[in-house]
N, C-alpha and C positions, 0 to 999 in steps of 0.2 A: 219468424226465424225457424229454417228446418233443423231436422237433428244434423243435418249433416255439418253445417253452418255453426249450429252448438259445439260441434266437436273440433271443429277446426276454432275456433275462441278460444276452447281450453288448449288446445295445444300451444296454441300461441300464448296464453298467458303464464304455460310453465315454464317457456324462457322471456317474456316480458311481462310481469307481473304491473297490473295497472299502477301509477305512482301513491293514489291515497293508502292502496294496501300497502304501498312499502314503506309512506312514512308513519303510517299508526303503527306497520311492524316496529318501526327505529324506535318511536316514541314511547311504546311498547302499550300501547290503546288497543284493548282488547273490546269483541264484540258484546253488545247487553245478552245476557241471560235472557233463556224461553221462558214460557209461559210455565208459570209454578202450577202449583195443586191446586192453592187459593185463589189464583184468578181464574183458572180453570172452575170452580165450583164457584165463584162470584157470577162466570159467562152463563153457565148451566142454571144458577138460578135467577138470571134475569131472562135466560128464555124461557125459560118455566112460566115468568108471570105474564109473558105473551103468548102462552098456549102452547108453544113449538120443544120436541124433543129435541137436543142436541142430538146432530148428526143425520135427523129425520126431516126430508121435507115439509114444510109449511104450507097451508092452505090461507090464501085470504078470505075473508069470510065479508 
């Protein structure tokens, strides 16, 4: 999908919003929460014990 293609979706979705989004709006079913601090530093230090810096490519060895 090009940008252009992307942008013609959203435009069409401002006046026809897909139905799941409209019945979780009615329902009032909001999305889950991001990624907190603590999983965040749970991610960081399970690649830590594989060697790899978060954010930093990895070497297989």
């Amino acid at each position: 999908m090009g940008l252009r293609e992307y942008a013609a979706m959203w435009r069409h979705w401002a006046d026809h919003p897909p139905v799941s989004l409209m019945v979780a709006g009615y329902l009032g079913i909001k999305p889950k929460p991001k990624a907190t601090a603590n999983q965040d530093a749970a991610i960081a230090e399970l690649m830590g014990m594989f060697g790899v810096a978060p954010g930093q490519p990895g070497t297989i060895r």
